[in-house]
mmCIF file of the N, C-alpha and C atoms, coordinates in Angstrom:
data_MODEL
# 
_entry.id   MODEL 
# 
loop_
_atom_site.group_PDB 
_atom_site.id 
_atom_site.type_symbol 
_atom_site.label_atom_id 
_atom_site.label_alt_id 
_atom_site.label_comp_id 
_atom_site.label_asym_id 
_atom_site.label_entity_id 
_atom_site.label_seq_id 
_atom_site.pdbx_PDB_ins_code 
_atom_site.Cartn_x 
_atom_site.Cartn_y 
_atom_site.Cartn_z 
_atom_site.occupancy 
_atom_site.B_iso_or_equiv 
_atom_site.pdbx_formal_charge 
_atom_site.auth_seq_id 
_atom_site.auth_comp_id 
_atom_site.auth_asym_id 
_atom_site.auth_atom_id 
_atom_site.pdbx_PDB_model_num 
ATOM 1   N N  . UNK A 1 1  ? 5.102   8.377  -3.031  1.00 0.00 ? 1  UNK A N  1 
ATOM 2   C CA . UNK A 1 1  ? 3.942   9.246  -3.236  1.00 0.00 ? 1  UNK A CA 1 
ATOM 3   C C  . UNK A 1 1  ? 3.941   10.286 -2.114  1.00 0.00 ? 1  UNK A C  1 
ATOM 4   N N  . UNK A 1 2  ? 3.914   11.689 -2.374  1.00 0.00 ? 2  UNK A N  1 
ATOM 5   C CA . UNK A 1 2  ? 3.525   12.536 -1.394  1.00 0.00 ? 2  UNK A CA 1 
ATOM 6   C C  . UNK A 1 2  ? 2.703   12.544 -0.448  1.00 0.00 ? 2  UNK A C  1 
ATOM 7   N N  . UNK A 1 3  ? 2.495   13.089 0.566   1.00 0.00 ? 3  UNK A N  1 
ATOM 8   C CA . UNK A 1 3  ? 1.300   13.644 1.809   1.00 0.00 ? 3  UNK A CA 1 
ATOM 9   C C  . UNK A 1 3  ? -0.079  14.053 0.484   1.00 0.00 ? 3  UNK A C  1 
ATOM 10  N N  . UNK A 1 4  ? 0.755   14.718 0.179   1.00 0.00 ? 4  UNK A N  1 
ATOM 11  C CA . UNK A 1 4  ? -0.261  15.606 -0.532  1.00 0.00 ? 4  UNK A CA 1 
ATOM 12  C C  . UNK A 1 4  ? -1.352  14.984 -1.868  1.00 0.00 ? 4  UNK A C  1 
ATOM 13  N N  . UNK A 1 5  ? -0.473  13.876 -2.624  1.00 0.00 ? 5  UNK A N  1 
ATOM 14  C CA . UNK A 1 5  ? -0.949  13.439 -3.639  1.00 0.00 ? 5  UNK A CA 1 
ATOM 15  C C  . UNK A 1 5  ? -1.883  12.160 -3.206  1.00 0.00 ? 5  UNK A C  1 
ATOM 16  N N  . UNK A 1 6  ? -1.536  11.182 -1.775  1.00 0.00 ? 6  UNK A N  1 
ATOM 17  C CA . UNK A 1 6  ? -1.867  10.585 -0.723  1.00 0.00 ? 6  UNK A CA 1 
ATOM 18  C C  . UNK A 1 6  ? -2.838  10.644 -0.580  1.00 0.00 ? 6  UNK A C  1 
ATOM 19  N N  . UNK A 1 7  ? -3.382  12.433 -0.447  1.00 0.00 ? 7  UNK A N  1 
ATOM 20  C CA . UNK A 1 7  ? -4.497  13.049 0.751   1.00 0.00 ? 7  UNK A CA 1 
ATOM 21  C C  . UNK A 1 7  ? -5.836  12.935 -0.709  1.00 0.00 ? 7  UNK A C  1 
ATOM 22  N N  . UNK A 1 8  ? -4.874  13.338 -2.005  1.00 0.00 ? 8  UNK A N  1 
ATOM 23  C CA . UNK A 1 8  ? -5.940  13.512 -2.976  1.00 0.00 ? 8  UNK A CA 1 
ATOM 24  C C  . UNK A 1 8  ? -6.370  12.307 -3.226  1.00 0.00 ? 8  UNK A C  1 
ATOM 25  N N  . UNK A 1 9  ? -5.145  11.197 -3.745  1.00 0.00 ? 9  UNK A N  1 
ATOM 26  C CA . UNK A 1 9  ? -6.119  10.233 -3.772  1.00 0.00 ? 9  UNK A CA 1 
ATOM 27  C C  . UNK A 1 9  ? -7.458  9.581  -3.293  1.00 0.00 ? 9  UNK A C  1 
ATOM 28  N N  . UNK A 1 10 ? -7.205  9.533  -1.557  1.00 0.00 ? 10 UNK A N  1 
ATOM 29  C CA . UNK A 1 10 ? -7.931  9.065  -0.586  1.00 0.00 ? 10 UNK A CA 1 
ATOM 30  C C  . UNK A 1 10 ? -9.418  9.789  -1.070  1.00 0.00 ? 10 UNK A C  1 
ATOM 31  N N  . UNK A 1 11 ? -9.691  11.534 -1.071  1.00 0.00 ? 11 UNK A N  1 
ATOM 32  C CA . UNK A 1 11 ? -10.619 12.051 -1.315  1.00 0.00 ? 11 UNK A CA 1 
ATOM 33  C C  . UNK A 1 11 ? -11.154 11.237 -2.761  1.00 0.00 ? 11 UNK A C  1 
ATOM 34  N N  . UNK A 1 12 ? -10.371 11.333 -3.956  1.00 0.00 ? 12 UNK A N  1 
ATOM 35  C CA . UNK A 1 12 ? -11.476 10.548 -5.213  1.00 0.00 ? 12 UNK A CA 1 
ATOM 36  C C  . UNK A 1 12 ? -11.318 9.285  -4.968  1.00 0.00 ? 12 UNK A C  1 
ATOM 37  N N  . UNK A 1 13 ? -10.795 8.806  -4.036  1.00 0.00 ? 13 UNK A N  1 
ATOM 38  C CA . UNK A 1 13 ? -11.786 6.784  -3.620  1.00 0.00 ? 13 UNK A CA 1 
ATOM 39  C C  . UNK A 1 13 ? -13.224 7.839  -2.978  1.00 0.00 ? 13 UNK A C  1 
ATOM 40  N N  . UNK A 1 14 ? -13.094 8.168  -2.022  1.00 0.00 ? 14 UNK A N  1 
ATOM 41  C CA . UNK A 1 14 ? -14.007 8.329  -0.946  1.00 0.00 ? 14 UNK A CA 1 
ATOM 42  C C  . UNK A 1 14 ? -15.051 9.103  -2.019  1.00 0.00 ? 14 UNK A C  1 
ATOM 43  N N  . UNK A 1 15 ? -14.952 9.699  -2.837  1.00 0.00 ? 15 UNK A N  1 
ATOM 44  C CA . UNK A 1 15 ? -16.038 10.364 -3.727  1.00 0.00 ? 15 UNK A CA 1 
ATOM 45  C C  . UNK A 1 15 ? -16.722 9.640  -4.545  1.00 0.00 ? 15 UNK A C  1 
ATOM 46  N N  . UNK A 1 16 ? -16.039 8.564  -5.083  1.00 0.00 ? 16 UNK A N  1 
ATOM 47  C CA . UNK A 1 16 ? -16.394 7.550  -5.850  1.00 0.00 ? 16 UNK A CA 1 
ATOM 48  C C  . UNK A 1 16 ? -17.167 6.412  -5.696  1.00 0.00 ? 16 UNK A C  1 
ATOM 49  N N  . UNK A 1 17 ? -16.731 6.299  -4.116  1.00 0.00 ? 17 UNK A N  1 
ATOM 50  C CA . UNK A 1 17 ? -17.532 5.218  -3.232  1.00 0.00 ? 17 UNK A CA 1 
ATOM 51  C C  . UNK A 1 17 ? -19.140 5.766  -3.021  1.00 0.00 ? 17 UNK A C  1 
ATOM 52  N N  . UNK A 1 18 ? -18.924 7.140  -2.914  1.00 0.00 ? 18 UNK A N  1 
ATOM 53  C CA . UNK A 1 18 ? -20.488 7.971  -2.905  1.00 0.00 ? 18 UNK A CA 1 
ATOM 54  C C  . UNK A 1 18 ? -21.288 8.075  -3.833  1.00 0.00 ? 18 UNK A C  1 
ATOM 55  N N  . UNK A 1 19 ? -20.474 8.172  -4.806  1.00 0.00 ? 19 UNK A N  1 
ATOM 56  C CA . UNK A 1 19 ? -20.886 8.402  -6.336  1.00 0.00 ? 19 UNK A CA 1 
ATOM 57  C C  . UNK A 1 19 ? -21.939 7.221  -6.204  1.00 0.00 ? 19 UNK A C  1 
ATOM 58  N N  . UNK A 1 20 ? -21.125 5.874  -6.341  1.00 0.00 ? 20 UNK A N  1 
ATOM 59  C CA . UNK A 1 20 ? -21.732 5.048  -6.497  1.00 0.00 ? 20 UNK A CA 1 
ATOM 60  C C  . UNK A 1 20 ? -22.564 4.248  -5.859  1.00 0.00 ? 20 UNK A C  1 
ATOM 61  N N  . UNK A 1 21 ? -22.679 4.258  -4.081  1.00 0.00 ? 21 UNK A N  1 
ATOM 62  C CA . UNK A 1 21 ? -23.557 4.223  -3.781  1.00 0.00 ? 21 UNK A CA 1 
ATOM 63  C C  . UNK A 1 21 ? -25.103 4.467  -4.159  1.00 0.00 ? 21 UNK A C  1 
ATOM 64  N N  . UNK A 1 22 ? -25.042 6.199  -3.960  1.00 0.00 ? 22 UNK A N  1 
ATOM 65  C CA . UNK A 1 22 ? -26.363 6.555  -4.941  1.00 0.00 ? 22 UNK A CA 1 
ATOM 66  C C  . UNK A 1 22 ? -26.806 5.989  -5.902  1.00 0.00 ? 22 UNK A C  1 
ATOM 67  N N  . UNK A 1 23 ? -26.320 5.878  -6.378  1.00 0.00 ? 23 UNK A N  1 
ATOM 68  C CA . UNK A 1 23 ? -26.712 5.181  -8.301  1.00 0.00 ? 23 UNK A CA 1 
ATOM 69  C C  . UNK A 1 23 ? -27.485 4.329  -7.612  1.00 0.00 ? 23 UNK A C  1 
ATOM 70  N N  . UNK A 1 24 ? -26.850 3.137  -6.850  1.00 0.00 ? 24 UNK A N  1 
ATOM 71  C CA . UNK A 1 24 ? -28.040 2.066  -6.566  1.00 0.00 ? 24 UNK A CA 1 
ATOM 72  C C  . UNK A 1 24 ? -28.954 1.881  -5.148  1.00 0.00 ? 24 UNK A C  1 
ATOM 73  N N  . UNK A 1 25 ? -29.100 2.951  -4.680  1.00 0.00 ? 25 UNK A N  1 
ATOM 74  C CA . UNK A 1 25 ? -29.888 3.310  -3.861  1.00 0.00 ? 25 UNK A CA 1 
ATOM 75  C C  . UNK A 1 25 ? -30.721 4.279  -3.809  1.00 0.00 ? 25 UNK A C  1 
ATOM 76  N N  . UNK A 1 26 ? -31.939 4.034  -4.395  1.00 0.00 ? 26 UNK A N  1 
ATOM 77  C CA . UNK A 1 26 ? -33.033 4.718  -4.698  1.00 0.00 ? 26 UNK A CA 1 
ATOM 78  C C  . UNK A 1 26 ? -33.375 5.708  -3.542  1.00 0.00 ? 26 UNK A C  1 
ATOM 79  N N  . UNK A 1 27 ? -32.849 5.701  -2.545  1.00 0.00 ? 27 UNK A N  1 
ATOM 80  C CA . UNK A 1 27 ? -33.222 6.506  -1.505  1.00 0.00 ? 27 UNK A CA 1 
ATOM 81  C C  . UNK A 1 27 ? -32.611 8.017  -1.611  1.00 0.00 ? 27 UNK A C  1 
ATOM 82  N N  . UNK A 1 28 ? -31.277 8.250  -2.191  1.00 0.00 ? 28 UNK A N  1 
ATOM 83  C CA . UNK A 1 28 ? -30.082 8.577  -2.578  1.00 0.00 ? 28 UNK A CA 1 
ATOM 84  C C  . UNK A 1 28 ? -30.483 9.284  -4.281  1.00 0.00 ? 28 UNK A C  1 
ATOM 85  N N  . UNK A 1 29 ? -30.380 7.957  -5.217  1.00 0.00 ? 29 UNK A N  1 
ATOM 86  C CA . UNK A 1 29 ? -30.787 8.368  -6.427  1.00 0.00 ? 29 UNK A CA 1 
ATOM 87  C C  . UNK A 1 29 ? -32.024 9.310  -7.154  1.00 0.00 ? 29 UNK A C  1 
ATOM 88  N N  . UNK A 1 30 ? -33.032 8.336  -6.112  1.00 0.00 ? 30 UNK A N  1 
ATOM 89  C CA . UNK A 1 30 ? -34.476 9.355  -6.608  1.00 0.00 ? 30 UNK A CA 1 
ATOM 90  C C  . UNK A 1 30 ? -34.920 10.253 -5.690  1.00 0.00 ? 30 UNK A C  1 
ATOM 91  N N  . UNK A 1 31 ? -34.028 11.092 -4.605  1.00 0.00 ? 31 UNK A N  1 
ATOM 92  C CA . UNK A 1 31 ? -34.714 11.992 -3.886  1.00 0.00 ? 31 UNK A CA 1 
ATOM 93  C C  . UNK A 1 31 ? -35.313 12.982 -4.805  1.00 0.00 ? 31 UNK A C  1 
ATOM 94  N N  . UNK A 1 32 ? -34.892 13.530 -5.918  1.00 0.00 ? 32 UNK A N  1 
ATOM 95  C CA . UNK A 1 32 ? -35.095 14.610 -6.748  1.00 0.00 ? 32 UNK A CA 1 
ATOM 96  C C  . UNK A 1 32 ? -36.211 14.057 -7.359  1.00 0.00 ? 32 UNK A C  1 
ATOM 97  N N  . UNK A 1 33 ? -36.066 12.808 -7.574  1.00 0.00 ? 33 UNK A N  1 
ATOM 98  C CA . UNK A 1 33 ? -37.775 13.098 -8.637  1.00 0.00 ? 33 UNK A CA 1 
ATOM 99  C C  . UNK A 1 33 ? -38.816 12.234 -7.154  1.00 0.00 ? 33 UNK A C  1 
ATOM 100 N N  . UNK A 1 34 ? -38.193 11.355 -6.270  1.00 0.00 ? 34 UNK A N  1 
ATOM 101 C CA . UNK A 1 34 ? -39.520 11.891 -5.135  1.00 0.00 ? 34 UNK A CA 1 
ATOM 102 C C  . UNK A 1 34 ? -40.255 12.939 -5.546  1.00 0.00 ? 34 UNK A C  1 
ATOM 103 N N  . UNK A 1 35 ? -38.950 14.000 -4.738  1.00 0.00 ? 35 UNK A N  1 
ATOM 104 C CA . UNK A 1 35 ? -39.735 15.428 -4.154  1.00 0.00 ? 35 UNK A CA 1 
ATOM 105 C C  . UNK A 1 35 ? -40.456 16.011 -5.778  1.00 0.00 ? 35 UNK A C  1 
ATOM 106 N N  . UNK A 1 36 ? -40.405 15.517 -6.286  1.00 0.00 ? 36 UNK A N  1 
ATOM 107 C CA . UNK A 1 36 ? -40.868 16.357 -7.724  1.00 0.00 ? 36 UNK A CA 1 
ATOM 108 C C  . UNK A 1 36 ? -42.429 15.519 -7.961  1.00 0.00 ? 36 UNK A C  1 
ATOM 109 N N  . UNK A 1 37 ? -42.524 14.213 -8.064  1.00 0.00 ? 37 UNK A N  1 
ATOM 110 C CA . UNK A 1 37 ? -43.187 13.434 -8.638  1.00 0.00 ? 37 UNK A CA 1 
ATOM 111 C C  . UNK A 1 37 ? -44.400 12.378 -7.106  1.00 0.00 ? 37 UNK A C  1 
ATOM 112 N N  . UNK A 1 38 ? -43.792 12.382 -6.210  1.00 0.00 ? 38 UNK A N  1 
ATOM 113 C CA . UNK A 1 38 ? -44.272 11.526 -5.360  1.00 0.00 ? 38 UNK A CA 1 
ATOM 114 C C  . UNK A 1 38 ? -44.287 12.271 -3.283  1.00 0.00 ? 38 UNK A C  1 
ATOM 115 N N  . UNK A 1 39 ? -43.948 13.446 -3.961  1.00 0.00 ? 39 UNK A N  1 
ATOM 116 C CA . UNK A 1 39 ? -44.064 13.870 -2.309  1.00 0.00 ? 39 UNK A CA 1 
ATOM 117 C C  . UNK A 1 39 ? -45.164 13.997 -1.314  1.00 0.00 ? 39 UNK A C  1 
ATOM 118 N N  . UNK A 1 40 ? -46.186 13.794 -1.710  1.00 0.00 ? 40 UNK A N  1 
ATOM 119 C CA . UNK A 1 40 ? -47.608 13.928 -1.090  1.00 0.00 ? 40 UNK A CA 1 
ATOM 120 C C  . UNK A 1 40 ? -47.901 12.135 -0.573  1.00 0.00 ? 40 UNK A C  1 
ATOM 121 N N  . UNK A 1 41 ? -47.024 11.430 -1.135  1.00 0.00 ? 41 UNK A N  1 
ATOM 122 C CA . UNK A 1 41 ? -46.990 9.993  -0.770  1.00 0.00 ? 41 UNK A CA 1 
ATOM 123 C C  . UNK A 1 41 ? -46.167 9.725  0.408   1.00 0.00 ? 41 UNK A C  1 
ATOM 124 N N  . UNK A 1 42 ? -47.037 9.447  1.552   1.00 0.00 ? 42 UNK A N  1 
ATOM 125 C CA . UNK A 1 42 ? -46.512 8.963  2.893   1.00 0.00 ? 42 UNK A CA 1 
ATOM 126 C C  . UNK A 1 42 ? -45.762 7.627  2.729   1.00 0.00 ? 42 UNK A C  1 
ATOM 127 N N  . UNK A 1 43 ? -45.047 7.397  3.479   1.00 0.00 ? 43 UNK A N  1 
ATOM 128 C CA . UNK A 1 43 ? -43.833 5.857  3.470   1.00 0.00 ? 43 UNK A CA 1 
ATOM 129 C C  . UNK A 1 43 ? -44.912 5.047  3.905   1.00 0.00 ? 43 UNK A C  1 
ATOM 130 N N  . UNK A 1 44 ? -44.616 3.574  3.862   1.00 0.00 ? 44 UNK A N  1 
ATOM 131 C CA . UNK A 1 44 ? -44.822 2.477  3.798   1.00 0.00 ? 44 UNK A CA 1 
ATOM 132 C C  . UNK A 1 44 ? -45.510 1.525  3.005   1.00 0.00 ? 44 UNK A C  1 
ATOM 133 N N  . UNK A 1 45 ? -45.552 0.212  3.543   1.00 0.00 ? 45 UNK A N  1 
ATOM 134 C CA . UNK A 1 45 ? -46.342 -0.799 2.191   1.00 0.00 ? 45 UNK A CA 1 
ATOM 135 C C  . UNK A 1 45 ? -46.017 -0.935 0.693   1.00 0.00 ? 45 UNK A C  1 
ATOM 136 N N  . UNK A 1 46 ? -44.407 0.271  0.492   1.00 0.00 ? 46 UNK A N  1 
ATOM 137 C CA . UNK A 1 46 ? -44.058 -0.069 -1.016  1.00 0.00 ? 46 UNK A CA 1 
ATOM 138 C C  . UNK A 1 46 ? -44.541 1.203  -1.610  1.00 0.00 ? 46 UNK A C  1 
ATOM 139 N N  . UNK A 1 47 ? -45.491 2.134  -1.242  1.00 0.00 ? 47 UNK A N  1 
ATOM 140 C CA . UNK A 1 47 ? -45.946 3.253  -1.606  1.00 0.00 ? 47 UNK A CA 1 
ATOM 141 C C  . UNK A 1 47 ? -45.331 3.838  -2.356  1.00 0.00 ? 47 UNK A C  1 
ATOM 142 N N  . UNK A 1 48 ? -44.066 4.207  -2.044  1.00 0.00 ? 48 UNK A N  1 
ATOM 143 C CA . UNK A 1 48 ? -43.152 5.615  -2.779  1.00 0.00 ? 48 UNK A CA 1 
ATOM 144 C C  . UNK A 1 48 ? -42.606 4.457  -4.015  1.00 0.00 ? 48 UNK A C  1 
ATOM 145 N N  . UNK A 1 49 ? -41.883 3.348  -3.913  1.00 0.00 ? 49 UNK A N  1 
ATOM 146 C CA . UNK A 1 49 ? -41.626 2.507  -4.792  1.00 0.00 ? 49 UNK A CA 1 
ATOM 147 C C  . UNK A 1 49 ? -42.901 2.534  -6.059  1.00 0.00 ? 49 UNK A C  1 
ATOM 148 N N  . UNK A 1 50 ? -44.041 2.391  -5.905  1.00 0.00 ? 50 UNK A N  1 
ATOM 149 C CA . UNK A 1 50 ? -45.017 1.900  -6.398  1.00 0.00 ? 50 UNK A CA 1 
ATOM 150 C C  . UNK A 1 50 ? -45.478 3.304  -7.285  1.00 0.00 ? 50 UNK A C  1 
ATOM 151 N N  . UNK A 1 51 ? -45.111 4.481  -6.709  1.00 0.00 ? 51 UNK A N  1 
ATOM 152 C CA . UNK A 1 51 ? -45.422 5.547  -7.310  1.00 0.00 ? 51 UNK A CA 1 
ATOM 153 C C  . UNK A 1 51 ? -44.001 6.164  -8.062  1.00 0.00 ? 51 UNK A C  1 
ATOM 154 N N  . UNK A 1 52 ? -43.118 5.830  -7.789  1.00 0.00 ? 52 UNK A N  1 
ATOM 155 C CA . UNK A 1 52 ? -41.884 5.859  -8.765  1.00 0.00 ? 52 UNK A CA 1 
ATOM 156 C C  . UNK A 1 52 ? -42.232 5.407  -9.951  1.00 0.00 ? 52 UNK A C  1 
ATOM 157 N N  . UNK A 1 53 ? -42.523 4.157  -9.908  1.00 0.00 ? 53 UNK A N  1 
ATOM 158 C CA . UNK A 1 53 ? -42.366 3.302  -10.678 1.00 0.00 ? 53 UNK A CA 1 
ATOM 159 C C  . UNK A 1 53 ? -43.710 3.802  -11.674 1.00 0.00 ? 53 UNK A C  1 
ATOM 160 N N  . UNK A 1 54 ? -44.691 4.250  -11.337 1.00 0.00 ? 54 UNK A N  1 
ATOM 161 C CA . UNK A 1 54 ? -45.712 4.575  -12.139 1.00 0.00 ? 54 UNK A CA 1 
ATOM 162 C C  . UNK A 1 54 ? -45.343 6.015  -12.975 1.00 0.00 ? 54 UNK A C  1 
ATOM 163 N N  . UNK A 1 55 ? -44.335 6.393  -12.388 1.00 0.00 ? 55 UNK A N  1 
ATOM 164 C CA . UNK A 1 55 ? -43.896 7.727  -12.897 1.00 0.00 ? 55 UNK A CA 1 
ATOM 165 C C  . UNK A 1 55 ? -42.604 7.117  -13.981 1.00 0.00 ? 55 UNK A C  1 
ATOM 166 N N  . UNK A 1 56 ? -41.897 6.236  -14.206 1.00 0.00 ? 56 UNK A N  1 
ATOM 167 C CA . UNK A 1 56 ? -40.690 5.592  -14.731 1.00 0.00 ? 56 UNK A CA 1 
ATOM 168 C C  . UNK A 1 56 ? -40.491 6.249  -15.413 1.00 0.00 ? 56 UNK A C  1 
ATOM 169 N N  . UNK A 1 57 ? -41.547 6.806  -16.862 1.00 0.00 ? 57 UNK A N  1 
ATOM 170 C CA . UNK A 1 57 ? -40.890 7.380  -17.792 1.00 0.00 ? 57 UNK A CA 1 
ATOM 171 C C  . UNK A 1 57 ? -40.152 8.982  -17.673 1.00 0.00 ? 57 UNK A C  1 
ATOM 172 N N  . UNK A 1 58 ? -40.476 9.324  -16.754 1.00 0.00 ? 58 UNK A N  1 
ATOM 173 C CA . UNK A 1 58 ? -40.055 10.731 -16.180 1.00 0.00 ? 58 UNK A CA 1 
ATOM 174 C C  . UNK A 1 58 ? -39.030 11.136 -15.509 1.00 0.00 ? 58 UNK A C  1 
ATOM 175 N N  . UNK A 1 59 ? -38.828 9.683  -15.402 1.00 0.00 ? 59 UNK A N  1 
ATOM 176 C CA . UNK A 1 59 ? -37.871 9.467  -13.902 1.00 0.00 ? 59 UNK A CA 1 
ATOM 177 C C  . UNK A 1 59 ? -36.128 9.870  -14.454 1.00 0.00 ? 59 UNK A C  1 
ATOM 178 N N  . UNK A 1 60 ? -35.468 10.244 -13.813 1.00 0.00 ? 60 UNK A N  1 
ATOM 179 C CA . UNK A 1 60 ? -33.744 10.562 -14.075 1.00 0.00 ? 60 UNK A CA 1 
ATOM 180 C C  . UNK A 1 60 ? -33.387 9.016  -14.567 1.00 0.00 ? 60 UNK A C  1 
ATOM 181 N N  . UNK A 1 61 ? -31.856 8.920  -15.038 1.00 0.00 ? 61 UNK A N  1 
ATOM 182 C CA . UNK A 1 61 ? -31.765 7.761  -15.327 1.00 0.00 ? 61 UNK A CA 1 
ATOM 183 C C  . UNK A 1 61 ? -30.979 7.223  -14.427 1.00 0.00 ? 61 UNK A C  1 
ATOM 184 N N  . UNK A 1 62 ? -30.489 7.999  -12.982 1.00 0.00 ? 62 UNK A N  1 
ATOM 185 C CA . UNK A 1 62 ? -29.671 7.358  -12.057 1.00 0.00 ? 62 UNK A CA 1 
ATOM 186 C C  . UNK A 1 62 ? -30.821 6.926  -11.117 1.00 0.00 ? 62 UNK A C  1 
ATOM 187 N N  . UNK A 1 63 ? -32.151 6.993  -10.755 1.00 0.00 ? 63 UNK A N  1 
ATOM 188 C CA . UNK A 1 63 ? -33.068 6.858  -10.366 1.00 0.00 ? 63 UNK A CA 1 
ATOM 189 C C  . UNK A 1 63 ? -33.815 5.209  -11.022 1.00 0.00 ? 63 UNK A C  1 
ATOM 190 N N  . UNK A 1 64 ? -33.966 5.154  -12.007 1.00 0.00 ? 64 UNK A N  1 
ATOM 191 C CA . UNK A 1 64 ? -34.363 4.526  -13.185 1.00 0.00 ? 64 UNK A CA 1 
ATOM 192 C C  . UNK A 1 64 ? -33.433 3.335  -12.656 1.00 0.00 ? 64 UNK A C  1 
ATOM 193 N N  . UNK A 1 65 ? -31.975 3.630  -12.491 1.00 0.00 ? 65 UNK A N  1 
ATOM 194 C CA . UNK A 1 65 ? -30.902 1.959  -12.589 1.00 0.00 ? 65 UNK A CA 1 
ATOM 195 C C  . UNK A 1 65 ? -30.783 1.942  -10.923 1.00 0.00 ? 65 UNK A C  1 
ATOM 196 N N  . UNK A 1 66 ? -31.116 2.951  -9.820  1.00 0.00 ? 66 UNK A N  1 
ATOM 197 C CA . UNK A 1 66 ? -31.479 2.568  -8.778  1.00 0.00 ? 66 UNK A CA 1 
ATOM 198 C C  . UNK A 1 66 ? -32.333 1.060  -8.435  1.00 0.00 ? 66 UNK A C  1 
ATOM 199 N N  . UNK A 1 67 ? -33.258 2.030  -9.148  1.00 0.00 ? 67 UNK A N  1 
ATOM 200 C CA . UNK A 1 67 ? -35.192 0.724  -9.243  1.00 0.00 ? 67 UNK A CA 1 
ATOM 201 C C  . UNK A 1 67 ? -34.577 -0.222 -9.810  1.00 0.00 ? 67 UNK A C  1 
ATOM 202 N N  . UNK A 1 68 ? -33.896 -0.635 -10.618 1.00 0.00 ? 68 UNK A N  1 
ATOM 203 C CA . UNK A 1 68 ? -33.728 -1.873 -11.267 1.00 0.00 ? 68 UNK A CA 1 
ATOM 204 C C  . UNK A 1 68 ? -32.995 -2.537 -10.538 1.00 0.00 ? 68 UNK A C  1 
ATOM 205 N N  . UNK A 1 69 ? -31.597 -1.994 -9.836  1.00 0.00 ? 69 UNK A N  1 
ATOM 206 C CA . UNK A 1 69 ? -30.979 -2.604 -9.044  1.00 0.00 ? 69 UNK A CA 1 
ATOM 207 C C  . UNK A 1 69 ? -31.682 -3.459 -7.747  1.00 0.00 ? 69 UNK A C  1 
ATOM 208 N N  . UNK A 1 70 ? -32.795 -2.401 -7.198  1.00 0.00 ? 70 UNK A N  1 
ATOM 209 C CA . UNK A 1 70 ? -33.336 -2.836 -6.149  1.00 0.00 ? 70 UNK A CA 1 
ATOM 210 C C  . UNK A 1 70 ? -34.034 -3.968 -6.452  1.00 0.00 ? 70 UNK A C  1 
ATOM 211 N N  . UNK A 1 71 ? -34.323 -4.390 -7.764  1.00 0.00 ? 71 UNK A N  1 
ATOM 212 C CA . UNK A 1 71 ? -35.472 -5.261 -8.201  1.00 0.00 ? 71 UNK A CA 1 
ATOM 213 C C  . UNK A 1 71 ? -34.506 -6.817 -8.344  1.00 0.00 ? 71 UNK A C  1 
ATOM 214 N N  . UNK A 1 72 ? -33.258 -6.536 -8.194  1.00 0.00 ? 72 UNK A N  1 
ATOM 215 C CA . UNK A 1 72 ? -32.071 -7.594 -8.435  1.00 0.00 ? 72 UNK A CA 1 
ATOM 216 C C  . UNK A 1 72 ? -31.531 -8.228 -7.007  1.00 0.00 ? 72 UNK A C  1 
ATOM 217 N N  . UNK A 1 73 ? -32.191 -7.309 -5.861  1.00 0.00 ? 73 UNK A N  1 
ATOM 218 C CA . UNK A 1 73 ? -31.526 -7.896 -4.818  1.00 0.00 ? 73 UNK A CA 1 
ATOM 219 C C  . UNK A 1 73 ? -32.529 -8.787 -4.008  1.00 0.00 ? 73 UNK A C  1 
# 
């Protein structure tokens, strides 16, 4: 395998590993509908969770399998 084909691989692991992070980390996944849906909500006590979740049907669907994931660990 080349330097070159080497260098590409390495980049789509390392993109993929990101990719998928997000998906199940709501921190990551739902910044966009946060800031859309829940930004006036200060952190703690479950708050931003609690107001996601009241928003669900609105919510993205990488956001959506975030919350569920989190609900699995």
């Amino acid at each position: 395998m080349s330097k070159l084909n080497f260098a590409a691989f390495l980049v789509a692991v390392a993109i993929s590993g990101v990719a998928s992070a997000q998906s199940s980390d709501p921190r990551g996944a739902c910044k966009a509908d946060y800031d859309k849906f829940c930004a006036g909500i200060a952190p703690g006590g479950g708050k931003i969770i609690a107001c996601l979740e009241a928003k669900r049907d609105q919510l993205s669907a990488s956001c959506k399998t975030a919350l569920d994931d989190r609900k699995k660990k």
